[in-house]
C-alpha positions as CSV (number, residue, x, y, z in Angstrom):
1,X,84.7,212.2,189.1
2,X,86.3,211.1,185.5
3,X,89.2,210.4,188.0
4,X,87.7,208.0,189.7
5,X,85.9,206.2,187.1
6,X,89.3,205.7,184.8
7,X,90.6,204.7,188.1
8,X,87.9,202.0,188.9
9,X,88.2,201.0,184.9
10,X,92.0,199.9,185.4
11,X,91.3,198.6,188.4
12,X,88.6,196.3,187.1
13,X,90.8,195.5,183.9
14,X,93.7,194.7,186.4
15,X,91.6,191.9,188.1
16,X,90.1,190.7,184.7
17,X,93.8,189.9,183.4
18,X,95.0,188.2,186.7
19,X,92.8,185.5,186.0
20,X,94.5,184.7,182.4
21,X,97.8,183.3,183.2
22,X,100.7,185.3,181.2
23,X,101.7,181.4,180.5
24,X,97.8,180.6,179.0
25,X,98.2,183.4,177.2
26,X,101.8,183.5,175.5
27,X,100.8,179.5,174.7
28,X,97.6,181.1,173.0
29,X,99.1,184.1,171.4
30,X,102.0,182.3,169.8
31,X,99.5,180.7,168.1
32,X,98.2,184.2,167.2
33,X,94.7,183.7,169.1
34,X,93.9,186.5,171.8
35,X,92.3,185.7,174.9
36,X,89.1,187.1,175.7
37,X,88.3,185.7,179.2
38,X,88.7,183.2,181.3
39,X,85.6,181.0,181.8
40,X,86.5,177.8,183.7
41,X,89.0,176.3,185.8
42,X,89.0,172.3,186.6
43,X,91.2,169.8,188.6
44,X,90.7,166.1,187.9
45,X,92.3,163.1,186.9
46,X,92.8,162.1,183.0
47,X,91.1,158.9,182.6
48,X,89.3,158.9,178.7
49,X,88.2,155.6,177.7
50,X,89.8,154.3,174.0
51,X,87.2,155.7,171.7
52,X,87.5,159.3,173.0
53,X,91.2,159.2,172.4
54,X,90.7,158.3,168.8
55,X,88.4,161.1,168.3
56,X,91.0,163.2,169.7
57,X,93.8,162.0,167.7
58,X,91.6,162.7,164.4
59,X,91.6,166.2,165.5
60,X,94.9,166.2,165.9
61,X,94.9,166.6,169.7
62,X,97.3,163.6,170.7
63,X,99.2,165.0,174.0
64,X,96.3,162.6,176.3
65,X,97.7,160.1,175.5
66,X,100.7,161.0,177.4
67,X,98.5,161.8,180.4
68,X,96.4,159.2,181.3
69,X,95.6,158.3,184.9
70,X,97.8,161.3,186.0
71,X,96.2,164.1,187.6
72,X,95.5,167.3,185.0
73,X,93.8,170.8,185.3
74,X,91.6,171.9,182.4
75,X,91.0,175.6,181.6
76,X,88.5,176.9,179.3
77,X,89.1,180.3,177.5
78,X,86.9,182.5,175.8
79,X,88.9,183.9,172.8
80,X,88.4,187.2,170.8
81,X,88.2,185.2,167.2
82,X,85.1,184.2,166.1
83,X,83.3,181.2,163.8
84,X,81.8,182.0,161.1
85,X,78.5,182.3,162.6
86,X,79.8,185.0,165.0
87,X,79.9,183.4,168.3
88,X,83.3,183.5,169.6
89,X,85.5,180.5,169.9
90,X,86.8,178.8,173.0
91,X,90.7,177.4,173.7
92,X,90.8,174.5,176.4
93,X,94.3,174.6,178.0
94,X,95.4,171.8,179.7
95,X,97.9,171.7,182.9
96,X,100.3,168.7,184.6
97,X,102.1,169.5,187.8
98,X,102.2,173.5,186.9
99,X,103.3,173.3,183.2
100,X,101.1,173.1,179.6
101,X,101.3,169.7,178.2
102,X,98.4,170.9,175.3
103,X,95.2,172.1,174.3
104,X,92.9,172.2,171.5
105,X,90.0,174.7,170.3
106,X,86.4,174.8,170.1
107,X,84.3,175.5,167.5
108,X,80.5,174.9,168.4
109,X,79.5,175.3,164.9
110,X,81.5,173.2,163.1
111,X,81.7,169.0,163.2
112,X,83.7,168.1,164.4
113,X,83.9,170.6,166.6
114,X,87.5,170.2,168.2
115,X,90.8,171.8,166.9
116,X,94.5,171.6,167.3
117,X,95.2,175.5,168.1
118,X,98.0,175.0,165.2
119,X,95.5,175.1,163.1
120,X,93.9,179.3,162.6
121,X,95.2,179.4,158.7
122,X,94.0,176.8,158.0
123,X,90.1,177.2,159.7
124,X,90.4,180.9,158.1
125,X,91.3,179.4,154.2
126,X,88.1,177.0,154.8
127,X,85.9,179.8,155.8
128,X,85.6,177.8,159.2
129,X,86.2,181.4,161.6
130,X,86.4,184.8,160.5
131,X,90.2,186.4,159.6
């Protein structure tokens, strides 16, 4: 019986990973944030009006800019790291024709709110996640 459980615990970790891509997560951990799961997965076209590019620029998320009117998929990852409030934080990786062109991180409790993934020391000195 212990057999088949361990058995049935691989197989369910097996199908857990295949829906990180290895390329998601090498972009993520050479940033040194591990990938908890994946939660979303969305095709669409890039169209953001001017004032949501500035926002994004402040963050220091400036690879849209690059991508406008082109078709992108978007996908949302729950990471292991967590805020300072202890809810975990999310990385939103973003696809063109097969191949990362950027992302950014989430942090719901913090304004405002949106990352560059460069960014972990930084959020860790300002008490912004936990280390």
């Amino acid at each position: 019986m212990r057999k088949y459980i361990l058995f049935f615990s691989l197989l369910f970790l097996v199908a857990c990973s295949e829906q990180i891509s290895g390329q998601h997560r090498n972009y993520l951990m050479n940033e040194d944030w591990i990938v908890k799961e994946k939660l979303e997965e969305t095709k669409y076209e890039l169209n953001m009006p001017e004032e949501i590019l500035v926002n994004y620029d402040a963050s220091g998320v400036t690879f849209f800019r690059d991508y406008q009117n082109q078709e992108v998929t978007k996908y949302i990852y729950l990471l292991k790291e967590k805020d300072i409030e202890g809810a975990n934080i999310k990385a939103v990786i973003f696809e063109n024709d097969g191949k990362i062109i950027g992302g950014y991180g989430v942090l719901s409790s913090w304004t405002p709110g949106v990352f560059n993934l460069e960014e972990k020391e930084r959020l860790i000195a300002e008490n912004k996640i936990n280390q």
